[in-house]
N, C-alpha and C positions, 0 to 999 in steps of 0.2 A: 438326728445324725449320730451315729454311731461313732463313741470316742475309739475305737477298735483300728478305723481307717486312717493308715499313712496319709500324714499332710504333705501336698505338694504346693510348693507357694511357684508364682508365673510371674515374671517381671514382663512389662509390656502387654499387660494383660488387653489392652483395649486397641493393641495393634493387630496387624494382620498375623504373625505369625504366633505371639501371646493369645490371642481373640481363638486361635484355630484349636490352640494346646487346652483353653479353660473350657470349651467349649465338647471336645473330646473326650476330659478328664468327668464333665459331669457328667456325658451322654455314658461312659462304662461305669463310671457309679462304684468302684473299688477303693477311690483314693477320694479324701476330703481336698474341697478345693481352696487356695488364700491366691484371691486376683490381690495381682499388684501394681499398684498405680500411683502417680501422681495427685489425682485428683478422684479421691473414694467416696468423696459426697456427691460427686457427678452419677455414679454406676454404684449404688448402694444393694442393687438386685444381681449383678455381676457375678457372684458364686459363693461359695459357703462362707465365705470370711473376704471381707475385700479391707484394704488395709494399704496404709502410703509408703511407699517408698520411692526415692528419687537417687536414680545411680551419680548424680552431682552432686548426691550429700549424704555420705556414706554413713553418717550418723542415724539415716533414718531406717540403716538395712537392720540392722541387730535386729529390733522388733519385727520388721517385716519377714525376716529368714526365722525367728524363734522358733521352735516345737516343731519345724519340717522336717520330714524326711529324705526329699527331695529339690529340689528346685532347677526350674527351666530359665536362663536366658538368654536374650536377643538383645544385641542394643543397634539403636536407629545412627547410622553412619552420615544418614541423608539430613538429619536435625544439625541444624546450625550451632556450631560450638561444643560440637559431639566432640569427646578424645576417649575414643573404644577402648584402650588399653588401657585408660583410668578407669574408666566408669567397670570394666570385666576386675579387672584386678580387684579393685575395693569391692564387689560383688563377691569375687571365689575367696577374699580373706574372710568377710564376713559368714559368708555360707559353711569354711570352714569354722569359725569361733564357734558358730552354733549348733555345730555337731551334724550338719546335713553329712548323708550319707549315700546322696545319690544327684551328682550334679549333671545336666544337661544343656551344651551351650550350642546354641547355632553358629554356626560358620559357613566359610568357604573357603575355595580353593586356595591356596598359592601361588597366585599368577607369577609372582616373582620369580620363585622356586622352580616351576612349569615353566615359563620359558625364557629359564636361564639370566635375565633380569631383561629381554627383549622391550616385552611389553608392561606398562605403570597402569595400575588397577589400584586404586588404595582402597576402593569399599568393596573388593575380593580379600587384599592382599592382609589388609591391617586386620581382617577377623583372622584369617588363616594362624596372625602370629600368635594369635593368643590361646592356640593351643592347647600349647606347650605348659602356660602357667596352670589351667586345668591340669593337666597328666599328671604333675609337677606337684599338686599341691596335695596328694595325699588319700584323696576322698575314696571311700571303701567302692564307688561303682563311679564311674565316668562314662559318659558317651557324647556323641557329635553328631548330630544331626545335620544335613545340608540340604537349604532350599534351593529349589530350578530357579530357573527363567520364571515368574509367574505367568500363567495362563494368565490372569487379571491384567498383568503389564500390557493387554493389547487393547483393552478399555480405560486405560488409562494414563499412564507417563507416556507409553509409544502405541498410543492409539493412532489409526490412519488420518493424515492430516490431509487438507485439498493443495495437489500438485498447481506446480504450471500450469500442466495441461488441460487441468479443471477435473481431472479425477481425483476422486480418494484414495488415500494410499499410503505409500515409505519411501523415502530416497533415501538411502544409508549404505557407508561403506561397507557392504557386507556380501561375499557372492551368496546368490541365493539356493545356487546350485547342490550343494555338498551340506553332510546332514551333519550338524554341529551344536544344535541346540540342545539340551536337557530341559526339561516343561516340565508343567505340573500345576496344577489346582492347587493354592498354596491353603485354602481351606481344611485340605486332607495331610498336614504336616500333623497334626495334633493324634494322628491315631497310630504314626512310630513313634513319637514321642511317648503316647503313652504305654504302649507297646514295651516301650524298651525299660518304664519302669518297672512294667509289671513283669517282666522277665529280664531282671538285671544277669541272669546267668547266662545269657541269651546274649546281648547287648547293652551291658554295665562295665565289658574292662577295655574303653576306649576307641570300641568300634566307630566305622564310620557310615552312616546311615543316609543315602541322598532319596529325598524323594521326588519321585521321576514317574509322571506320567506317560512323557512321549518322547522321541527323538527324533526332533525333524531338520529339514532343510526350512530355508524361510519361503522358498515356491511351495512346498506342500502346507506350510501355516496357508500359504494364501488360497491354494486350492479348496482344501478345508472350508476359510475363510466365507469362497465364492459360490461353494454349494446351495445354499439357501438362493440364492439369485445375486449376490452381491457382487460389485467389480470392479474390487478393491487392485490399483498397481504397483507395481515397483520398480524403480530405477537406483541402478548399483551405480550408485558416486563417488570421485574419488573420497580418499580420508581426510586429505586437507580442507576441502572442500565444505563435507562435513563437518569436522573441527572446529571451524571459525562460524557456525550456525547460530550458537546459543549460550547463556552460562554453561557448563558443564559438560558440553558437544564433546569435547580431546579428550575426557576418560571411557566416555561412551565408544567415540572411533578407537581408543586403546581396545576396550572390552570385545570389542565387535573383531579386530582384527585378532584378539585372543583366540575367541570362538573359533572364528576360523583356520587359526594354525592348532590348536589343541582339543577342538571342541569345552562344552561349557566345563565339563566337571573336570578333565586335561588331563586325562587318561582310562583306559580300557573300565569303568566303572560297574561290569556286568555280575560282576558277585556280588560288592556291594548294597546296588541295587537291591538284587535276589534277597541279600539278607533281611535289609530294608521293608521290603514288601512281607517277607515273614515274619518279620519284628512287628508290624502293622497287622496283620491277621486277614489283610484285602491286598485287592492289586486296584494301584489307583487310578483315577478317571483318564481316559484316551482324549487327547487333544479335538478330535472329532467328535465325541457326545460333548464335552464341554461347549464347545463354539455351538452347535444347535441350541445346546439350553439358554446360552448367555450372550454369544454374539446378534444380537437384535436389532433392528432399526430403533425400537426404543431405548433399547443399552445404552445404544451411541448418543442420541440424544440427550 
């Protein structure tokens, strides 16, 4: 390995959207890779350098951010006992001590912000705030990356469950009619990411980067969907209704009724996009090749 190559170190390296960026960074072969993990005696083949870091013990960052040039992160809002705005903060202090010079943090929207404090989103809203502490903190290139909807989220957290009626399907507050969603193969976040390091002139002073494969209503997810033979249904239920479903149902009906008053990313996102996809050097996969490749009888089982 060539001492020559900027090190990029990847927090969350063994999650989906860390997994997408290590995996990117070694298939272009420009930048040495540091996976960052938790647990590096688990994934010791994980990339050029795998090495612990834990964003609850910020003592562990120093070493982990050393000699980088870069650094990408994501923190999990979904993990119990998360508080993003620690865990980023002790992150971008440390990345700053160590002289990175090109930080990249995943976020989202400001559902707050977007609709006027209407609707409560806090694993939208609470990345959205932290920003600001990036922009803020000095670092010679910045960017912001934003993931979809994942395409995966339909084999997974909102995969079709069995109706009353004994179909497979979705009941959720959401009309299905009106095209609101931003999607995307969240596999293929890893190649703006690396994109944008490797043309920080490009996409290094705080751009905002969504990667978006599709934009659909949830009737054309389902059409989509029912192409191969499948006959997957849906019924549009109230919010309340919804709500009171499961642990964490009323941020989801929040979300969902977001989507629908602002769409996902909560405003006109077409340049963005554009840039996005330039900063990437592809245009990313269509909700319709993905669903043949992946939506399977054996997927789902």
């Amino acid at each position: 390995m060539s001492n020559s190559k900027k090190l990029i170190a990847v927090v969350g390296a063994t999650g989906h959207q860390g997994g997408a960026v290590v995996r990117a960074l070694q298939a272009n072969g420009q930048f040495k890779v540091r996976a960052l993990t938790r647990n590096p005696a688990k994934h010791p083949q994980l990339a050029d350098e795998v090495v612990l870091a834990d964003l609850n013990r910020p003592e562990t960052l120093k070493a982990a951010f050393a000699g980088a040039h870069g650094v990408f992160l994501v923190t999990n809002f979904h993990e119990a006992g998360t508080d993003e705005h620690k865990q980023a903060l002790a992150a971008v202090l440390a990345a700053k001590e160590a002289g990175v010079q090109h930080f990249i943090w995943s976020t989202l929207p400001n559902v707050e912000t977007i609709s006027r404090g209407k609707f409560d989103v806090p694993h939208f809203t609470d990345k959205a705030k932290i920003d600001l502490i990036v922009s803020e903190a000095g670092f010679a290139h910045h960017t912001f990356v934003i993931a979809p909807f994942f395409y995966q989220n339909l084999l997974g957290v909102m995969a079709p469950q069995k109706q009353a009626d004994g179909t497979m399907g979705w009941a959720m507050p959401l009309d299905p009619e009106p095209r609101v969603i931003h999607m995307g193969d969240i596999t293929e976040l890893g190649h703006i990411v690396v994109g944008a390091f490797a043309q920080p002139e490009l996409a290094g002073n705080g751009e905002y980067l969504p990667l978006v494969g599709d934009f659909l209503s949830f009737n054309e997810v389902i059409t989509e969907l029912n192409r191969p033979g499948h006959h997957f249904s849906y019924k549009h239920i109230p919010q309340e209704t919804f709500a009171g479903g499961f642990p964490g149902a009323k941020e989801i009906a929040e979300m969902l009724a977001y989507f629908e008053a602002h769409t996902y990313l909560g405003a006109d996102s077409r340049d963005a996009i554009a840039l996005a996809n330039r900063v990437a050097g592809r245009q990313p996969t269509k909700f319709a090749a993905w669903a043949r490749a992946n939506f399977d009888i054996p997927a789902l089982a």
